[in-house]
C-alpha positions, 0 to 999 in steps of 0.5 A: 581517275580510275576506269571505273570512276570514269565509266561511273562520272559517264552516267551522271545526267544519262537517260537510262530506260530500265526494261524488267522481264520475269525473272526471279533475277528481277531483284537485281534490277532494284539494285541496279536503280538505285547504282544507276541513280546514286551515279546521277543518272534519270531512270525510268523503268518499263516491265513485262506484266509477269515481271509483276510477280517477281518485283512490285512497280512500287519499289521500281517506282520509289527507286527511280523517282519514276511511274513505272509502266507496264501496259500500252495505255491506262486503262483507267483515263486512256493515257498513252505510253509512248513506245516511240517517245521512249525510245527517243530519251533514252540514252541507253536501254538496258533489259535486265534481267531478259529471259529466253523468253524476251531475248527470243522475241527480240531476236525475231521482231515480236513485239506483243508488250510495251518493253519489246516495243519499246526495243524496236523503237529505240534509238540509243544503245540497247543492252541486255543482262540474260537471266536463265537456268543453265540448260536454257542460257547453253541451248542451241536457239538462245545461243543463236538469239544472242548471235542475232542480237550482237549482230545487230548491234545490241550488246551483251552482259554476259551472265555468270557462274554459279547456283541457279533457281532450279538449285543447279550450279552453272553459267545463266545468273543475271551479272551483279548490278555493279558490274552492269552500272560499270558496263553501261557507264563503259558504253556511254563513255564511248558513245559519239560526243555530237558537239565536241570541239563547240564553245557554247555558252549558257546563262542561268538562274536569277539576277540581283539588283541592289537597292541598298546593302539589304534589300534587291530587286530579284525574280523567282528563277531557279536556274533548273531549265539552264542548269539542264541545257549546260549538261546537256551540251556538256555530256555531248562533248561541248566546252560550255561556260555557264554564267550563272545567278544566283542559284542553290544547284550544284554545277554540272558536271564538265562545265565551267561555271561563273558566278555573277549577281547583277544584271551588269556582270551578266551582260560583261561575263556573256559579251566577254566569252561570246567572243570566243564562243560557238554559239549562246542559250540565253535562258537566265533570268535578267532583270530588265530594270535596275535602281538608279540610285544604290543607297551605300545604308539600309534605307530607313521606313519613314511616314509616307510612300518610297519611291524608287527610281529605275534605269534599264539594263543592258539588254544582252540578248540583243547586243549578242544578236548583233554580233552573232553573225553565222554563230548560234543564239537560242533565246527563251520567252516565259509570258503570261499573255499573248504568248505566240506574238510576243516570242515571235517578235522576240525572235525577230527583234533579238535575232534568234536562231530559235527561241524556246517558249513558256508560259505560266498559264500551262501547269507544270511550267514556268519557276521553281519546278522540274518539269516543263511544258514549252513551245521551240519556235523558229522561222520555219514554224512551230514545235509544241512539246508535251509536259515533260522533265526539265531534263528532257527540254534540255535534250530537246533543246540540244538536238536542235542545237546539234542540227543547227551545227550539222546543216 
């Protein structure tokens, strides 16, 4: 693989946080999105309200798939945007294009708009795409502003060479977006994989019990949540294998898929790699019944009522609990009543390290859909997260997988 197909591969499934300044530069950051998003990378943008004047959010947001946010709340219902809860998904936050203007502030710890707080509350790599006229990039205090700024670990795409606004040719033009998407890509490339050397394995997605050659038992699962967990993991160095059911998602990238269909092939692909594995997320759909009997032909519509005799399934959770040991077993509850006591006795009962929590009655959770809104529930307590993208209760998820590992 090339250098640059490698640094662009590092971007699929990032959490890059955009930050827009005003500039006339600010073009460039639509470009930059959509490079970014093509990569497979999640992007949400934050603006200064002068980057206003120069790129509308309409176009960031029909870019990014994304709101675009300006102010600390909105003024219209009192919502607030988080400054610390971005800082804490992102995987990389790049400023670009960051004006003298910004680039002093954030040299000196001003912090008078959501980009710049955001900046001091961030936790990832930041990166920043200077954009200015030549004589105020070669000044002495901007100078010293980067100096700062590299000092503290924020890194720096230097602009380039050529005609400027003002009409005057020299160094101060925001670097081409390419080349920032092939930079970023570089620096999460390089950043520390959290799990690597760890075996882990995910299921996902819906199980299928035959009832003749045409018709199944199935449920509304789309995999979406478990597809999210495996990437995850994998982006954090881990060798994951995802036992999968039926689905229409592609794999993710760095993981091992293998497909199954019925309850059983579940439960011996799972009892199989757990033995060679670090630790499991059970969060695919299994049918907890399976006809009896299988009809070798379509069965036929006949006068009265079909009745259809079921046997229950392996229960794979359970039969991993037993065997865990010291290795770590995350389990999932979706219910629609009696949420807390029924994923409370799941944890007990199943021997989960943690087990996630949703339910059907919150809106935006459950099948079929990307976001998520869940409850991670382990002996010492309960966490409640807010309604949020399926990739970021897969990052959530992650980060408690990753402290169970170094405790």
């Amino acid at each position: 693989m090339a250098s640059g197909d490698a640094a662009a591969a590092s971007l699929a499934g990032r959490r890059i946080l955009l930050g827009i300044t005003g500039s006339i530069a600010a073009y460039k950051a639509a470009m930059l999105c959509r490079l970014l998003k093509t990569a497979g990378a999640e992007v949400r943008v934050v603006m200064t309200p002068l980057a206003k004047q120069f790129i509308t959010p309409l176009t960031m947001a029909t870019l990014s798939k994304n709101p675009i946010l300006v102010e600390f709340f909105d003024p219209e219902n009192g919502a607030w945007n988080s400054h610390v809860a971005l800082g804490e998904w992102a995987d990389c936050y790049v400023i670009a294009p960051a004006t003298a203007n910004t680039l002093a502030k954030m040299a000196t710890g001003v912090a008078d708009n959501l980009l710049l707080t955001t900046y001091l509350s961030a936790r990832c790599p930041v990166v920043v795409a200077p954009a200015m006229d030549l004589d105020m990039y070669a000044h002495a205090a901007t100078q010293q502003n980067l100096r700062t700024l590299a000092d503290r670990g924020v890194r720096i795409v230097e602009p380039a060479e050529g005609e400027l606004a003002s009409g005057l040719s020299g160094k101060g033009r925001m670097a081409e977006p390419d080349t920032i998407a092939a930079f970023l890509g570089g620096l999460l490339a390089e950043k520390k994989k959290t799990l690597n050397g760890k075996r882990l394995i995910v299921t996902a997605g819906a199980t299928i019990e035959a009832i003749d050659p045409v018709r199944f038992i199935s449920n509304h699962s789309s995999g979406k949540m478990g597809y999210a967990i495996a990437g995850e993991l994998a982006a954090r160095g881990a060798e994951v294998t995802l036992i999968s059911g039926r689905t229409a998602l592609a794999t993710p990238p760095g993981v091992e898929r293998v497909d199954v269909l019925s309850a059983e092939e579940m439960y011996e692909a799972a009892t199989s790699a757990f033995d060679e594995a670090d630790g499991a997320v059970m969060c695919a759909a299994v049918a907890d019944y399976t006809p009896a009997e299988v009809s070798d032909t379509k069965l036929k519509k006949g006068d009265g009522e079909l009745f259809i005799r079921l046997r229950r399934t392996h229960d794979i959770a359970a039969e991993l609990g037993a065997r865990k040991g010291s290795r770590l077993l995350v389990g999932f509850a979706l219910e629609t009543d009696d949420e807390q006591a029924h994923a409370e006795s799941k944890l007990e009962r199943k021997n989960f390290d943690f087990i996630v929590l949703n339910s059907l009655r919150d809106a935006g959770a459950g099948f079929q859909g990307d976001t998520n809104k869940v409850t991670l529930i382990d002996r010492s307590g309960r966490e409640e997260l807010p309604l949020m993208s399926k990739r970021e209760v897969a990052a959530r998820i992650a980060d408690r997988i990753e402290t169970f590992f170094t405790r």
